[in-house]
N, C-alpha and C positions, 0 to 999 in steps of 0.2 A: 504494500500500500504506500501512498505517495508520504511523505513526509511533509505535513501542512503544519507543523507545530509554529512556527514561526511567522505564520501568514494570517491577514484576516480575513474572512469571507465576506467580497460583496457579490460575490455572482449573483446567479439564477441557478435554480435546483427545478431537476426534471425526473418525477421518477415515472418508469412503465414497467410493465408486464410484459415480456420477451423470449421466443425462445432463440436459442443460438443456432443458426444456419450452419455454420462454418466457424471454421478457424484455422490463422497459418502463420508459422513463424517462419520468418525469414530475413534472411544480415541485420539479424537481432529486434528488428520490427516484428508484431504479430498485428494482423489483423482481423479485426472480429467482425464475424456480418449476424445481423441479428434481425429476427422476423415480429415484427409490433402488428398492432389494426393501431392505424391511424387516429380511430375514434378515442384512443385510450391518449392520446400524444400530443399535446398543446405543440401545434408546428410554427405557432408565431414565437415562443421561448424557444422550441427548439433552435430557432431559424436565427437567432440573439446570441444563443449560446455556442453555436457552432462559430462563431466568427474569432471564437476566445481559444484558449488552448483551456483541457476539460480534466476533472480529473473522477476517473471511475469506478467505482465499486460494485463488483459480481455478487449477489445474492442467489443462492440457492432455496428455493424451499423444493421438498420432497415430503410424499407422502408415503408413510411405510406400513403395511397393514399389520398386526399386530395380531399373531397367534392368539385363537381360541384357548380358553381355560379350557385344560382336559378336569372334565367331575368323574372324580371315581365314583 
């Protein structure tokens, strides 16, 4: 994760719901392609935001189902 200890935040914060298309590292670059609905994605902050250099955090969630109690 980036190291922001010493910065203050005036940006814009953008979050969605995404799944990841893709991914590829390459001469130390990786690029991520990621698949949104539009409906979920403010494209005027997006469109603010993009003009900046960004810094981003990967959240997983996962849903695990969770074995039945065996009753003797």
């Amino acid at each position: 994760m980036a190291d922001n200890s010493n910065k203050k935040l005036t940006g814009k914060q953008l979050s969605f719901n995404a799944d990841i298309k893709n991914f590829k590292a390459d001469s130390g670059n990786v690029v991520i392609t990621m698949n949104a609905s539009s409906k979920d994605i403010d494209l005027n902050i997006l469109n603010s935001i993009v003009s900046n250099s960004v810094t981003v955090d990967l959240v997983s969630v996962q849903t695990k189902l969770l074995e039945e109690p065996v009753n003797d």
